[in-house]
Backbone as ProteinMPNN parsed JSONL, in Angstrom:
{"seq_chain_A": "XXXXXXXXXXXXXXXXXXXXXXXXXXXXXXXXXXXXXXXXXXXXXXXXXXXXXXXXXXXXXXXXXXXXXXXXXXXXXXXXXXXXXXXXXXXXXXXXXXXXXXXXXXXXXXXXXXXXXXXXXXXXXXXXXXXXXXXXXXXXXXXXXXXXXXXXXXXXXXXXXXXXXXXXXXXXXXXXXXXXXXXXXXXXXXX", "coords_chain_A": {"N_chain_A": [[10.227, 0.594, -8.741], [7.763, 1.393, -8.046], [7.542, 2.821, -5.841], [10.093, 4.215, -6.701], [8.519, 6.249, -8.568], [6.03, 7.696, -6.964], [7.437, 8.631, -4.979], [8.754, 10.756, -6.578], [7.664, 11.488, -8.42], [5.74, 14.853, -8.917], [3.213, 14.903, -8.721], [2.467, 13.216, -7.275], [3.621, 13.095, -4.573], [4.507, 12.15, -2.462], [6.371, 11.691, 0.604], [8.397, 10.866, 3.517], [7.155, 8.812, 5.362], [4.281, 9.926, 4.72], [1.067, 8.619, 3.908], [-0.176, 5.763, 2.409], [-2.593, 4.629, 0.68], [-4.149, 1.119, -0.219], [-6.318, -0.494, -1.301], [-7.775, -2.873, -2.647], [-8.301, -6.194, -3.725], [-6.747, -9.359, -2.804], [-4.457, -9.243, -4.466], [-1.117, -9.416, -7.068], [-0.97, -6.732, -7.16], [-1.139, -5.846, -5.276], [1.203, -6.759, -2.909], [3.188, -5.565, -4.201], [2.212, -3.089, -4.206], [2.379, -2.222, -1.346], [5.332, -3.085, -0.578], [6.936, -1.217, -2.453], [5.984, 0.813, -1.371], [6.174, 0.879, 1.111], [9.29, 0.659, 1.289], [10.165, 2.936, 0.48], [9.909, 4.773, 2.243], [7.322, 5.157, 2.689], [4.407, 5.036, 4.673], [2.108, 2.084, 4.485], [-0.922, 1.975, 4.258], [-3.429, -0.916, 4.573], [-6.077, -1.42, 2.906], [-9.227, -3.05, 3.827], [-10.728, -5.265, 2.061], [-13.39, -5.624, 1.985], [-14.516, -3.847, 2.707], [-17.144, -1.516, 3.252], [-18.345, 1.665, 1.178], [-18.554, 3.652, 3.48], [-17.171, 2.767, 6.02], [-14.527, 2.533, 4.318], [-14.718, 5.544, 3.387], [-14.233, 6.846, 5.985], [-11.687, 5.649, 7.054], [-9.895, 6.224, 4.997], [-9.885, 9.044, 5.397], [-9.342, 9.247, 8.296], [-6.664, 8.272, 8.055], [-5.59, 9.73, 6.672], [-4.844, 9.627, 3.813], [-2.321, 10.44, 0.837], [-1.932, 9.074, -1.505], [-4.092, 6.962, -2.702], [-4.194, 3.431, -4.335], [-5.493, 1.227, -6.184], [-7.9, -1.542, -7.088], [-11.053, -1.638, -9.28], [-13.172, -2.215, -8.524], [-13.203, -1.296, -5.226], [-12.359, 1.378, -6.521], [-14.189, 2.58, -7.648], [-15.793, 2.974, -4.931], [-14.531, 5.094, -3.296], [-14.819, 6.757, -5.005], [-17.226, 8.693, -4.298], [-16.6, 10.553, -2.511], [-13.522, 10.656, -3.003], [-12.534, 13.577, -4.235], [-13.492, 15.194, -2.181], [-10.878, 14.87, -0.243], [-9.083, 14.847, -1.36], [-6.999, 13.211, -2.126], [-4.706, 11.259, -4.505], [-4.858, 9.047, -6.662], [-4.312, 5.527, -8.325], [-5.187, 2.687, -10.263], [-5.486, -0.537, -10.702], [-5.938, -3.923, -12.503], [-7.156, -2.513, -14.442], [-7.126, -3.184, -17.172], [-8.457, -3.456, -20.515], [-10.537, -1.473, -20.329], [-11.645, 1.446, -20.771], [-10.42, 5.077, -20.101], [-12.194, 7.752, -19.149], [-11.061, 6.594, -15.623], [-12.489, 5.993, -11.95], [-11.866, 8.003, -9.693], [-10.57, 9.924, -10.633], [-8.276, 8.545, -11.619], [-4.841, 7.638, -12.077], [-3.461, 5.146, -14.564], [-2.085, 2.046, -13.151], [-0.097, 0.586, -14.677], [0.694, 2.345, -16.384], [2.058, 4.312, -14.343], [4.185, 2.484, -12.701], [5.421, 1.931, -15.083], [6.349, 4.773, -15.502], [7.936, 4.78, -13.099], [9.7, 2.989, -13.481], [11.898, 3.967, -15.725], [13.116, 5.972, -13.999], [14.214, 4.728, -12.164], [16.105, 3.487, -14.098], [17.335, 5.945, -15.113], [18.4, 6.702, -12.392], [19.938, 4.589, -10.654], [21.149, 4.666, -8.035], [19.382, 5.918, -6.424], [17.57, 3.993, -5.575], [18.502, 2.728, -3.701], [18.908, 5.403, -1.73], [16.35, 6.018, -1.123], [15.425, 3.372, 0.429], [17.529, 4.058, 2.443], [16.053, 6.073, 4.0], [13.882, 4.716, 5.608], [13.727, 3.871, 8.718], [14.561, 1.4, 11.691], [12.524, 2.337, 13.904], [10.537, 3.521, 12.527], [7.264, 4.031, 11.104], [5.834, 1.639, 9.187], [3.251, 0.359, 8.442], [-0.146, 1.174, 8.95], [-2.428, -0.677, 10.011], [-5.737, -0.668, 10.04], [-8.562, -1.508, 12.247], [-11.671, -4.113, 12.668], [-13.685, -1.873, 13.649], [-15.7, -3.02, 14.813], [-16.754, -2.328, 17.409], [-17.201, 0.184, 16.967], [-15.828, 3.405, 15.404], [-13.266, 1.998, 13.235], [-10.17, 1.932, 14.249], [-6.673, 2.812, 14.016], [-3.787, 0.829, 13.923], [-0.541, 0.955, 14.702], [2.136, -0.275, 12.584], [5.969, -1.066, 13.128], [8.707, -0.937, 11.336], [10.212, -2.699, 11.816], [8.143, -4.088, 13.557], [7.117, -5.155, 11.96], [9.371, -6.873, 10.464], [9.784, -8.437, 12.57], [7.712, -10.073, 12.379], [8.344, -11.647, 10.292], [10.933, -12.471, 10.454], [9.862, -14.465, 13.123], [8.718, -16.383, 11.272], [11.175, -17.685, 10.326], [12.609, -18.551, 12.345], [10.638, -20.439, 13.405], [10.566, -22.126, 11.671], [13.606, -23.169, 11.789], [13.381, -23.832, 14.048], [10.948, -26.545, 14.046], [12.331, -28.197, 11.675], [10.542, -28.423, 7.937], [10.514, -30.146, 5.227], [9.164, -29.781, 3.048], [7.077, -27.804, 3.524], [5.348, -25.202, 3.932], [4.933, -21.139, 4.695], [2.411, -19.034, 5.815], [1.638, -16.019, 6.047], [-0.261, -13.878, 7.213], [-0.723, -11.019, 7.482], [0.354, -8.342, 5.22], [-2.209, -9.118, 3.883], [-5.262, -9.2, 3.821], [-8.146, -11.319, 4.844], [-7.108, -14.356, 3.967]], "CA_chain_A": [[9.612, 1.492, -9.706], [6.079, 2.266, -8.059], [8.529, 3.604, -4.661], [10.49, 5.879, -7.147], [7.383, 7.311, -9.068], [5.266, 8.271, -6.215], [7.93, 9.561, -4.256], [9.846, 11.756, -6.829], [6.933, 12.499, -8.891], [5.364, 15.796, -7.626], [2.029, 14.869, -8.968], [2.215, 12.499, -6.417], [4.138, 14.195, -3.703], [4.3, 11.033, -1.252], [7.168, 11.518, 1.539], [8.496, 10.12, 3.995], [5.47, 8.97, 6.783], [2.553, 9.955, 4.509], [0.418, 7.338, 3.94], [-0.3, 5.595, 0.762], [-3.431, 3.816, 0.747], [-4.186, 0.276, -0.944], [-7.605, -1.131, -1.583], [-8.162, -3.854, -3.885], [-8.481, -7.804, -3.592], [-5.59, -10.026, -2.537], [-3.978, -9.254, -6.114], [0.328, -8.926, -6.595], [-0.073, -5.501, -7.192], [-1.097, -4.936, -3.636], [1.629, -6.607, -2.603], [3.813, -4.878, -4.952], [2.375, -1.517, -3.716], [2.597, -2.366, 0.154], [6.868, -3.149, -0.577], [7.177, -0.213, -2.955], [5.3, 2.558, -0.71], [7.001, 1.437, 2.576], [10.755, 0.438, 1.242], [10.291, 4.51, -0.326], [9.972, 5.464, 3.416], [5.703, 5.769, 2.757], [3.206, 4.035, 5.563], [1.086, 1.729, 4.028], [-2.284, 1.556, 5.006], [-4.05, -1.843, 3.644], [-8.061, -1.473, 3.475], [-9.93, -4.306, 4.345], [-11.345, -5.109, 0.647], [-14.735, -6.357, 1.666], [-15.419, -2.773, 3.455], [-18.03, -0.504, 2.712], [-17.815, 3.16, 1.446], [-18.697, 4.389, 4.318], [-15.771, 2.522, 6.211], [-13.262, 3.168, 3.448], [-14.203, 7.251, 3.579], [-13.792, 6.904, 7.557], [-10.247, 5.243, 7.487], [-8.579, 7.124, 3.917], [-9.66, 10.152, 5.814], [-8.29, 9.023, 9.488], [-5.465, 8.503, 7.847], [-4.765, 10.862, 5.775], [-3.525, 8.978, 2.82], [-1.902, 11.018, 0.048], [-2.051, 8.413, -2.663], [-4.762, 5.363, -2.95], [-4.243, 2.575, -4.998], [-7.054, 0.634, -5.877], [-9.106, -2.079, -8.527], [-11.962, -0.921, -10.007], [-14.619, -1.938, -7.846], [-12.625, -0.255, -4.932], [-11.8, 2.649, -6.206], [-15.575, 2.901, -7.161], [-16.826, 2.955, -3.801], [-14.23, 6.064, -2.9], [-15.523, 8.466, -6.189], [-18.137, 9.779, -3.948], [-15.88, 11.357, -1.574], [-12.286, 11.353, -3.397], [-12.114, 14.679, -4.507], [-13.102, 16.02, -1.186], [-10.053, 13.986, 0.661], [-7.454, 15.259, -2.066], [-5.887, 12.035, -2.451], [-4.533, 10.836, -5.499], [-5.418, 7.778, -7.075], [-3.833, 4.757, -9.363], [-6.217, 2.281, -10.713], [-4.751, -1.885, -11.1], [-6.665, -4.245, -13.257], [-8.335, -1.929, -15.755], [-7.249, -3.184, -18.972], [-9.747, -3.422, -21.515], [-11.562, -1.018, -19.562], [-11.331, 2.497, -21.384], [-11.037, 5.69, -18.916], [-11.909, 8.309, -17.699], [-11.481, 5.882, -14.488], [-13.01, 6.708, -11.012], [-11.18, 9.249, -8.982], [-9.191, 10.234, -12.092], [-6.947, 7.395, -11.269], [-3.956, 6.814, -13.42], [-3.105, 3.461, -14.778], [-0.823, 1.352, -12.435], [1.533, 0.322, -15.559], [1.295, 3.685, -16.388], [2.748, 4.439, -13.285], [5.657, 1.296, -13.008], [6.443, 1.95, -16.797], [7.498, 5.838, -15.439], [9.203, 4.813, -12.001], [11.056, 1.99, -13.873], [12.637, 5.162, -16.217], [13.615, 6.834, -13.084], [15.428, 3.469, -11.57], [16.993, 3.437, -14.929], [17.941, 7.06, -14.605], [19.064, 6.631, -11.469], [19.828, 3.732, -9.91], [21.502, 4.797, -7.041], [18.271, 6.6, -5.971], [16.824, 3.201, -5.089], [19.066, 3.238, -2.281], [18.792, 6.33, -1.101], [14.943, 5.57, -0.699], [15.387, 2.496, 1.482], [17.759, 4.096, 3.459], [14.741, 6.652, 4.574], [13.042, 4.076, 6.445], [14.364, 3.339, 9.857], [13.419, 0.475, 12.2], [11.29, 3.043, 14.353], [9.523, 4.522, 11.817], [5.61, 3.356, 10.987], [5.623, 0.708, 7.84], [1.608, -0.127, 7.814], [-1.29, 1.25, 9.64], [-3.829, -1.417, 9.554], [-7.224, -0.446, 10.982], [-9.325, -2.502, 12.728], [-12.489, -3.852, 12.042], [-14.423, -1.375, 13.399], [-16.923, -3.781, 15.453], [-17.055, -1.381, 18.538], [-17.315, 2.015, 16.91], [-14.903, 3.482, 14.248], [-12.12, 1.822, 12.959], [-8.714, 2.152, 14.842], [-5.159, 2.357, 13.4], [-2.458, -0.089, 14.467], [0.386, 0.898, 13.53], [3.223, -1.381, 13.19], [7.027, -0.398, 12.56], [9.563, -1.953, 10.376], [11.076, -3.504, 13.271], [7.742, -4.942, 13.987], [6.841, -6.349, 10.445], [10.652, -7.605, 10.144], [9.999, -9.433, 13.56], [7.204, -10.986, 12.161], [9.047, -12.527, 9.594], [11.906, -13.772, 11.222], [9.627, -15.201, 13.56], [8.642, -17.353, 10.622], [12.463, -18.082, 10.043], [12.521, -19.378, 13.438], [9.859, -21.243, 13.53], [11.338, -23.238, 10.68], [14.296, -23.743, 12.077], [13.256, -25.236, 15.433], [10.49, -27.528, 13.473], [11.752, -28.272, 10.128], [9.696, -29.038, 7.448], [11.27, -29.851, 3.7], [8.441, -29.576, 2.136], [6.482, -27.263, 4.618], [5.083, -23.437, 3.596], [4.467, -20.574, 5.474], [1.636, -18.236, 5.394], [1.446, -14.533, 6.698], [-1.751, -12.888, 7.158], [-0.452, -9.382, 7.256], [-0.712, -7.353, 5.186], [-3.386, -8.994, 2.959], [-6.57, -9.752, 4.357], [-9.221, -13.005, 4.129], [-6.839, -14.897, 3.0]], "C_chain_A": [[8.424, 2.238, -9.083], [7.193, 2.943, -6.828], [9.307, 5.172, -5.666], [9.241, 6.794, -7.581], [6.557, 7.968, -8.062], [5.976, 9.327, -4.887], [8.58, 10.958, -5.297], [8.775, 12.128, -7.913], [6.315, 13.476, -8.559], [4.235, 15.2, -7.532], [1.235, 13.731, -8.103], [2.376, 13.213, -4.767], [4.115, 13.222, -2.382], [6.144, 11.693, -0.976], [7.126, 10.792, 2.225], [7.662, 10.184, 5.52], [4.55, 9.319, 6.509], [2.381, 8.601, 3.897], [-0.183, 7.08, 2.724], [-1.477, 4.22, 1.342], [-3.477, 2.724, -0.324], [-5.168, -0.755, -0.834], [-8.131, -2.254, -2.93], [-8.23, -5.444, -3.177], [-6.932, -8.345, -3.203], [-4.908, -9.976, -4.064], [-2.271, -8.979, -6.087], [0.277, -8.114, -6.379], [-0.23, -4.743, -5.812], [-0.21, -5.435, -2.596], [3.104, -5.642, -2.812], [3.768, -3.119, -4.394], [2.912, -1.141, -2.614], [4.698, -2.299, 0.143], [7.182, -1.924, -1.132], [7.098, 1.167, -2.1], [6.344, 1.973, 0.797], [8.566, 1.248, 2.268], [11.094, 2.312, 0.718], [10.538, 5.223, 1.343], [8.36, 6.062, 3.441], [5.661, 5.006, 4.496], [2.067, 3.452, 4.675], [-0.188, 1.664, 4.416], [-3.276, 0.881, 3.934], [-5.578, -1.631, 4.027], [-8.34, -2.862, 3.199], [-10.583, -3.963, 2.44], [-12.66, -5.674, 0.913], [-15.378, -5.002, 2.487], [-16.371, -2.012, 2.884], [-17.814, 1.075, 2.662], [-17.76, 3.718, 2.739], [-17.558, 4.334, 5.296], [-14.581, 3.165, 5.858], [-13.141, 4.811, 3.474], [-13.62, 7.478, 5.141], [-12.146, 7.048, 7.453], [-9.671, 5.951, 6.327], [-8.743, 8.924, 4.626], [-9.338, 10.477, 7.361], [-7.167, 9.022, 8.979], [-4.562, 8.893, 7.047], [-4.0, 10.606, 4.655], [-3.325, 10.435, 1.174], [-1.995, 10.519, -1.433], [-3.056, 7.032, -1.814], [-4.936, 4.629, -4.022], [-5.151, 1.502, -4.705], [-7.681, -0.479, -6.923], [-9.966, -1.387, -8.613], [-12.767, -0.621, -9.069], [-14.259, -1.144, -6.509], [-12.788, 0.908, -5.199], [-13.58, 3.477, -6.874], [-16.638, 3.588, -6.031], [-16.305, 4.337, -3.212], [-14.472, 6.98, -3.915], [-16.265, 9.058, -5.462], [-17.265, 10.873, -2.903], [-14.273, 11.756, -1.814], [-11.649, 12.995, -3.817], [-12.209, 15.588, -3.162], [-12.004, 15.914, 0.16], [-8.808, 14.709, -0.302], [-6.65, 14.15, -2.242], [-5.794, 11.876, -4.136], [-4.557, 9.545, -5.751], [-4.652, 6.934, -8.464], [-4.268, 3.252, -9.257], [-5.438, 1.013, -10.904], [-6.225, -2.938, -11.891], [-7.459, -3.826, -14.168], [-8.043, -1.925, -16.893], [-8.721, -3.84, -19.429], [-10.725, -2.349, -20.955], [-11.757, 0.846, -20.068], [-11.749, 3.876, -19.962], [-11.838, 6.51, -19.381], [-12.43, 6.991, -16.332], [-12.153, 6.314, -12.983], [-12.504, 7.025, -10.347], [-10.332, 9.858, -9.571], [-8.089, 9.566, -11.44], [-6.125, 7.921, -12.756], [-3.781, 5.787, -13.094], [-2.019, 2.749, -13.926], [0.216, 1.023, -13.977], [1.958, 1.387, -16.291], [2.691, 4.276, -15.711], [4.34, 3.33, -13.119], [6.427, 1.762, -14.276], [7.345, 3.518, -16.188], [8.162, 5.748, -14.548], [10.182, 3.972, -12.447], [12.198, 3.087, -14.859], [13.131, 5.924, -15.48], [14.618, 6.409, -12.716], [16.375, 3.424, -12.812], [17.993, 4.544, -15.088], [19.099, 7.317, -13.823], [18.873, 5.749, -10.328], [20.651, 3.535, -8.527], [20.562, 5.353, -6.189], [17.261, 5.777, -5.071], [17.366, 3.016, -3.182], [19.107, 3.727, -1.277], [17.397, 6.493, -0.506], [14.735, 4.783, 0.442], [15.639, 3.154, 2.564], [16.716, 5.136, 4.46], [14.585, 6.141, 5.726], [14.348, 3.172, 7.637], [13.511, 2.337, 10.768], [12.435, 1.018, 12.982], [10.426, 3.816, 13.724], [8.247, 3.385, 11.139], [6.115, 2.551, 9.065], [4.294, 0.673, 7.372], [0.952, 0.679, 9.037], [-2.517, 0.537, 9.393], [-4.749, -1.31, 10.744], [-7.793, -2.126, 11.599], [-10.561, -2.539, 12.214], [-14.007, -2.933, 12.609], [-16.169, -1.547, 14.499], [-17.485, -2.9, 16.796], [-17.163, -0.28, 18.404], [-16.905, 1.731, 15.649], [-13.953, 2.821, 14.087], [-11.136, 2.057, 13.725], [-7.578, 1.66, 14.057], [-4.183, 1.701, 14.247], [-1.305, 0.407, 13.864], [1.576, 0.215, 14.007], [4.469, -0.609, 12.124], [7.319, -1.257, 12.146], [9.914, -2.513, 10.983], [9.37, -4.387, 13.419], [6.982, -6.028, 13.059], [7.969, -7.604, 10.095], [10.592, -8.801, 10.948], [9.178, -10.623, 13.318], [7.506, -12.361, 10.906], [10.168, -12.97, 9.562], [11.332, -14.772, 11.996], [8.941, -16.886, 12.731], [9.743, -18.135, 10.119], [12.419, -18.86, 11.1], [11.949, -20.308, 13.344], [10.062, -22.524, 12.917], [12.391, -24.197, 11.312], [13.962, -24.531, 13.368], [12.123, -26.689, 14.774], [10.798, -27.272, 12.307], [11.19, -28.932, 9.62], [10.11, -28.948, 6.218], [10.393, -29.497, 3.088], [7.005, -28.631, 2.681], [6.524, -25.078, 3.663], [4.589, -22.699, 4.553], [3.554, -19.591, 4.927], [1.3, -16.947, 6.021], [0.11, -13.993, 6.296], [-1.579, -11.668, 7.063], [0.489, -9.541, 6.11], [-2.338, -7.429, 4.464], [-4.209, -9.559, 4.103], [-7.392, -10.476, 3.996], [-8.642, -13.561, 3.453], [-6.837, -16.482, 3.287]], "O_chain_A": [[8.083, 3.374, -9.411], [7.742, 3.908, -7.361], [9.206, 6.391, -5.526], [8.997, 7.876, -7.047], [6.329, 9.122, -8.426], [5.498, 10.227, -4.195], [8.834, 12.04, -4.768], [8.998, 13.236, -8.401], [6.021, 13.231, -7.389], [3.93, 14.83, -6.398], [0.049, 13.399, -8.114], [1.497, 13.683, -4.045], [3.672, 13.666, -1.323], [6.935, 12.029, -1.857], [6.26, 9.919, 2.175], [7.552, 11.053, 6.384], [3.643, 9.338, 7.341], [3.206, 7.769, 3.52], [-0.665, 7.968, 2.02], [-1.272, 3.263, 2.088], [-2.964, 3.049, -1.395], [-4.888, -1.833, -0.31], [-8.819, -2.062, -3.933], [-8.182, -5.551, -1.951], [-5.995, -7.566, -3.376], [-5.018, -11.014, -4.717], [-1.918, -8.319, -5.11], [1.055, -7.757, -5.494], [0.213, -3.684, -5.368], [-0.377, -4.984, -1.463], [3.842, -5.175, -1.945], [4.657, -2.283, -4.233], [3.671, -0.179, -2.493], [5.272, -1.476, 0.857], [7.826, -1.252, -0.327], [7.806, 2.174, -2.115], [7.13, 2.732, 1.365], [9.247, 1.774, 3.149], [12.24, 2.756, 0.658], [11.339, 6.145, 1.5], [8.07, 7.115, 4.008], [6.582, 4.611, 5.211], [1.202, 4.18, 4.187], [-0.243, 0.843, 5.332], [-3.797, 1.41, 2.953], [-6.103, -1.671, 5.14], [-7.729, -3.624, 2.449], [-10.778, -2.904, 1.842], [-13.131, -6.29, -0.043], [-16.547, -5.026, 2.873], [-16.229, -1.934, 1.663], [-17.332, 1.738, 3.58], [-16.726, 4.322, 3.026], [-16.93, 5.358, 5.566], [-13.846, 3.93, 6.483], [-12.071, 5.414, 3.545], [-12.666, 8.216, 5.384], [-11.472, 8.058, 7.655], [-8.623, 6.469, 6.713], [-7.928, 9.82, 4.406], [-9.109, 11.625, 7.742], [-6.424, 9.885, 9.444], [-3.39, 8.643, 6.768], [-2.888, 11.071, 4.404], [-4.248, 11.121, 0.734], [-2.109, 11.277, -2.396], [-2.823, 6.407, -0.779], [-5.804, 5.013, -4.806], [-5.514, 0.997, -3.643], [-8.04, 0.173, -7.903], [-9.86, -0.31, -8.027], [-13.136, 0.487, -8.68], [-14.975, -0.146, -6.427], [-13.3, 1.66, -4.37], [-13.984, 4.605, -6.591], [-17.652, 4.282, -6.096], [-17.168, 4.993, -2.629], [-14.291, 8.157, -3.601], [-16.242, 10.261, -5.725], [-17.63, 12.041, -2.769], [-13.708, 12.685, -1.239], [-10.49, 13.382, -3.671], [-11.396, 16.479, -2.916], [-12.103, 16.54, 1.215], [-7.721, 15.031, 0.177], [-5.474, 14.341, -2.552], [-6.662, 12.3, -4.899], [-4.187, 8.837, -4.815], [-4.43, 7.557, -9.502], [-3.831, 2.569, -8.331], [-4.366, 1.347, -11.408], [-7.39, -2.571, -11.743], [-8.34, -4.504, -14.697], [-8.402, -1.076, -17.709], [-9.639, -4.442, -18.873], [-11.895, -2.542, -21.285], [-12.19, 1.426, -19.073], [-12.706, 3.872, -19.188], [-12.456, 5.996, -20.313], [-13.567, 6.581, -16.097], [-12.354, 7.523, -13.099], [-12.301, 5.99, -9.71], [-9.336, 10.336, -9.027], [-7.16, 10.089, -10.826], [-6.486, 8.335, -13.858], [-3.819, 5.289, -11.969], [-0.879, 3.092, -14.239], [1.372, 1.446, -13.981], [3.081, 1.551, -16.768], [3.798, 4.565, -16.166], [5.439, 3.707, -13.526], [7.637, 1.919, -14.444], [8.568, 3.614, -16.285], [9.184, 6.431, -14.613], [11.339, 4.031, -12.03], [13.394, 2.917, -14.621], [13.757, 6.817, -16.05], [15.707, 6.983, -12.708], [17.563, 3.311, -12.51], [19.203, 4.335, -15.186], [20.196, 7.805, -14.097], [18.098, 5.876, -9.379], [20.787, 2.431, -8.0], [20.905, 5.3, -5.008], [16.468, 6.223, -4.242], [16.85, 3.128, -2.07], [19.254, 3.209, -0.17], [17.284, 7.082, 0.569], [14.051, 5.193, 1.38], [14.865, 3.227, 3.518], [16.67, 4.889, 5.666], [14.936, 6.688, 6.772], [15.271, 2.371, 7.49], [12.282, 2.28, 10.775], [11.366, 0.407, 12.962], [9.678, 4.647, 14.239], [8.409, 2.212, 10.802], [6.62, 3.115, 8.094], [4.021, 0.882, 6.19], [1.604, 0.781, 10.077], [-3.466, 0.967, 8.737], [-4.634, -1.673, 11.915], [-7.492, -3.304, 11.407], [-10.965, -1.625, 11.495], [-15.133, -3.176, 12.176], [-17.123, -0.819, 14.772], [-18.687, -2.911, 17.064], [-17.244, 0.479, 19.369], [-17.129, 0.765, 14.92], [-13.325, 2.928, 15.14], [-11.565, 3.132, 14.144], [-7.439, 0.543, 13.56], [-3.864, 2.209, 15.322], [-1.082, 0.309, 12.657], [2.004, 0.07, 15.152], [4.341, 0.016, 11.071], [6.734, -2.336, 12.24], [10.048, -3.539, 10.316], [9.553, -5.603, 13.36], [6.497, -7.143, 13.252], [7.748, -8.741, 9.678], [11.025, -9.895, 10.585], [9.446, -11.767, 13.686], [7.054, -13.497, 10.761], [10.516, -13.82, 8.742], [11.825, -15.898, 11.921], [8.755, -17.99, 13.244], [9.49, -19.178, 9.516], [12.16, -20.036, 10.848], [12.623, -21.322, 13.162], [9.848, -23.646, 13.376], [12.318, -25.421, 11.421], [14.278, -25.7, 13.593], [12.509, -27.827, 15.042], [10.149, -26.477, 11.628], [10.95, -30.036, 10.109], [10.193, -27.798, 5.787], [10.742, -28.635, 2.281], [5.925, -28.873, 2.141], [7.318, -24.277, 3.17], [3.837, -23.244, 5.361], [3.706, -19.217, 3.764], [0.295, -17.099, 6.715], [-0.359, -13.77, 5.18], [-2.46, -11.088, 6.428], [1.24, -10.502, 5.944], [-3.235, -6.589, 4.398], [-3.827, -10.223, 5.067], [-7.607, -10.498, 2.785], [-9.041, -13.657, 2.292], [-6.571, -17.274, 2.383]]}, "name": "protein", "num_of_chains": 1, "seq": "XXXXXXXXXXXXXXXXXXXXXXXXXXXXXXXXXXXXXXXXXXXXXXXXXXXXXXXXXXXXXXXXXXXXXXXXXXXXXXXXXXXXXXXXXXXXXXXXXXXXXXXXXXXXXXXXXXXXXXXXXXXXXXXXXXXXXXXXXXXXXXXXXXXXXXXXXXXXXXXXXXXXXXXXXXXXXXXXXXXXXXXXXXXXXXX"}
């Protein structure tokens, strides 16, 4: 749902290889956004959630994101500079919270409630989305932190996100463990 709406709404206007930013706390909907924006054929780019504006304007305007999704306090810290970046903005956790929100976000279930009417629409469309994304094409750009200068983008392909989670398949299988969990650090951060 959030993959169809942001790609096939204009008001979004995400293609395939612009970059969809996602700033908030370890919360589902940022993993929810991260699967949605790159299975559409986006690039995700996860912000570090403990950064400072000044950071966050650096890296949404290195990398050029087209859409940022965000919590509150987030998408707070980018109002001073959102409008002059042009990104578009959709806001997670703000119930009870009445808008106008900060970067004229719209509501994330806003948003889901109209890409799930699209998938219903047309559910062959979901498809046609995936197939977009090839294993050489960019999935995430996650910055660095920054400690030696500006920020730097990493960027990792689908091929090299996929590898990282087979290599947790593996890993299994040569030590198993029945009752054994695994934990991935990418894409969320401090966790």
């Amino acid at each position: 749902a959030f993959g169809a709406e942001i790609t096939e709404n204009p008001a979004f206007g995400v293609g395939a290889g612009h970059r969809v930013g996602i700033a908030m706390r370890n919360y589902p909907e940022f993993l929810l956004a991260f699967l949605g924006a790159t299975a559409a054929g986006a690039t995700a780019v996860p912000f570090n959630s403990l950064s400072t504006g000044k950071e966050l304007e650096y890296v949404s305007n290195d990398a050029d994101c087209k859409v940022v999704v965000g919590d509150v306090e987030r998408l707070g810290l980018f109002a001073p500079f959102a409008e002059k970046q042009g990104f578009k903005s959709i806001i997670v956790r703000a119930q009870g919270r009445p808008g106008p929100y900060p970067c004229g976000a719209v509501h994330w279930g806003d948003v889901i409630d109209a890409g799930a009417n699209r998938v219903k629409r047309n559910p062959a469309g979901v498809g046609e989305r995936i197939a977009r994304a090839g294993p050489a094409d960019e999935a995430m750009n996650l910055y660095t932190s920054g400690a030696t200068g500006n920020p730097k983008g990493v960027v990792h392909t689908h091929r090299s996100v996929g590898t990282g989670i087979k290599m947790g398949e593996l890993i299994a299988l040569v030590k198993p463990d029945p009752g054994g969990v695994q934990l991935l650090a990418v894409p969320l951060f401090h966790i």
